[in-house]
C-alpha positions, 0 to 999 in steps of 0.5 A: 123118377124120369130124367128129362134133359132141359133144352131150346130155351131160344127156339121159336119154331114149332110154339103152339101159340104162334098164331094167337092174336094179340087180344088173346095173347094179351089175356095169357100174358096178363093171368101168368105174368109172375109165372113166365121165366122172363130171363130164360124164356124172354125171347119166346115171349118176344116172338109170340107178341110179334106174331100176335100182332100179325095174326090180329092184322091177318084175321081181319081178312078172314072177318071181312071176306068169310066172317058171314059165310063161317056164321052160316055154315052149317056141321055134319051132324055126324063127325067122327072123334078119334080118342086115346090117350096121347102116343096111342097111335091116335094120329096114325089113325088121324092120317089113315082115315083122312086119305078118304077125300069125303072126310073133312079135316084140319091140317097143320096150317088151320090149327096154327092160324086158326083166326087167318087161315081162310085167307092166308093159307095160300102163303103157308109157304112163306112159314115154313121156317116155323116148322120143323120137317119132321115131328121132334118127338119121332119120323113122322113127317111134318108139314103146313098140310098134314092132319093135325089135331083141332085142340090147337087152334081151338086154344088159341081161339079162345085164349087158353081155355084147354087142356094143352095149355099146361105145354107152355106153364107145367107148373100151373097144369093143375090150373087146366085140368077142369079144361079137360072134362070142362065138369067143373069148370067156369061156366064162362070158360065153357061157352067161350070154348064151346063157341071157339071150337064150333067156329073153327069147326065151321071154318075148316067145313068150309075150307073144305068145301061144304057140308062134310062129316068132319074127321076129328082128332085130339086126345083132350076129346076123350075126356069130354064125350059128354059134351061132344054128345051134347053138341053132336048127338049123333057123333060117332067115337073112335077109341084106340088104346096100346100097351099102358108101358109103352105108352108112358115110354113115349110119352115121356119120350115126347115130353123130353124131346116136344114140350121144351119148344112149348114151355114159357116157364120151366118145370121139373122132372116132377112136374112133367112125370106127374101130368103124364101121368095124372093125363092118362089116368083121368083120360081113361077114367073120363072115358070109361064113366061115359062109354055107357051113354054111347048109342050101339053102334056109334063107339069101335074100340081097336088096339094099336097093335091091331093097326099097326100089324094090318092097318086097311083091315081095321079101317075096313072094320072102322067103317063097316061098324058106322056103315060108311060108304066108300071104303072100295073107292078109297082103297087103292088110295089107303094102300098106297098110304099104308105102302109109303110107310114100310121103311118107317122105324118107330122110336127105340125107347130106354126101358123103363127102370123097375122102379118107374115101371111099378109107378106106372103098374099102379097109376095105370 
């Protein structure tokens, strides 16, 4: 069994929700009341319904001075979705392939805010305090205006219907699991995310500044490539896959150190150990069932060694694969990207017990 080390029980920095709006704040307080540790968690949940009553103030900004102008924008028909397995060097790729300025793409600040953003992303600043300045689970810097991942705001959009929700009730996390494919989920649960993720789509397309191809990164996504070709048909799939022992290293490594200022209820070391690795499983089982049903040309698959060891080499392969233009023009600016990281030091993981590795050996 992993050992995971309980802590931040009253910090409010960092929450995936803290820029939920009262109505749906209201509808995931109201379906896990008996569930939230009150004592532990109380002013959590205190912060949480202070901000959502911000949000809900904010958003009316963005209804009246852009709410016809999201309806009307129209998506690139072809986004680009990088998939993996969380700790899979997802987001590395997410921050590579975003240098290129044709792309569209969230950042931090969209997906936290995602009702208000439009109108008040201007005033980030004013937030920073929520935010820590690097990413609690490693180096990586952290701040309102890098790359992040669309599932957050989407969540918050739609209040709750994710696969992330089990960050803030772990010991619900077999409740989200059909938010994963959404397969067999409600049909009302589907339309609600459907509409949610279209609109925040169009929101950050017109953020900035039009009709872009939209560069899209959430792990969730892998396991739902049929239905992003339902919505996309011409979507194109980035899939990244890395050592299956590293990968739980750090993932359990972020568990221990990012779930903990997520969490309005608090899970056992069972518990997490088992989404980790019931997420991977099902990720990768999801992903395989539908590789198939990608059009040639429309799916690359790179390693994380392979990215990590010459990074402008695979996205020039990248975009070689999807005959994107632009790689010669962006060049110096990847360069000067992939040069800023030569002092970074990936986390030194504890290695694994011999008995975890073998859980992992035969899960994985």
């Amino acid at each position: 069994m992993y050992r995971f080390r309980p802590k931040y029980f009253r910090e409010v920095k960092n929450h995936p929700l803290s820029g939920v709006t009262f109505p749906c704040w209201l509808r995931i307080v109201a379906s896990h009341f008996l569930e939230i540790d009150w004592r532990v968690y109380w002013l959590r949940v205190l912060f949480l319904t202070f901000m959502s009553c911000i949000n809900s103030f904010t958003a009316i900004f963005d209804s009246i001075f852009y709410g016809k102008r999201v309806e009307k924008q129209e998506l690139h028909p072809e986004p680009i979705f990088i998939l993996g397995h969380p700790r899979t060097g997802t987001t590395h790729l997410h921050n590579l392939l975003s240098q290129d300025s044709t792309f569209a793409f969230c950042n931090t600040f969209q997906v936290g805010f995602p009702s208000s953003f439009l109108s008040t992303e201007w005033l980030s600043w004013l937030l920073s305090p929520l935010l820590s300045s690097t990413r609690p689970m490693d180096a990586m810097t952290l701040n309102w205006s890098v790359p992040q991942e669309d599932e957050l705001g989407t969540m918050q959009l739609s209040g709750g219907v994710s696969g992330y929700m089990p960050l803030m009730f772990m010991r619900c996390e077999r409740r989200y699991r059909s938010y994963f494919s959404f397969k067999q989920a409600r049909r009302t649960d589907v339309a609600r995310w459907e509409q949610s993720f279209l609109k925040f789509l169009r929101k950050v397309t017109l953020k900035c500044g039009g009709c872009k191809p939209l560069l899209i990164k959430s792990p969730v996504h892998t396991a739902r490539v049929e239905i992003l070709m339902k919505l996309f048909p011409n979507a194109r799939f980035i899939y990244i896959h890395r050592n299956p022992f590293e990968v739980f290293q750090s993932a359990a490594h972020m568990a221990d150190a990012y779930y903990w200022y997520s969490y309005l209820q608090k899970p056992s070391d069972a518990e997490i150990q088992e989404w980790v690795l019931w997420q991977y499983s099902h990720l990768y089982n999801c992903y395989m069932d539908a590789r198939p049903s990608i059009p040639a040309g429309r799916l690359i698959e790179i390693s994380f060694h392979d990215l990590e060891k010459d990074p402008v080499a695979v996205i020039q392969r990248i975009y070689s694969t999807f005959g994107l233009d632009g790689f010669q023009q962006m060049l110096p600016v990847l360069q000067g990207y992939t040069g800023s990281l030569v002092d970074f030091r990936k986390n030194a993981h504890v290695p694994l017990s011999e008995e975890m590795a073998e859980v992992v050996r035969q899960r994985w």
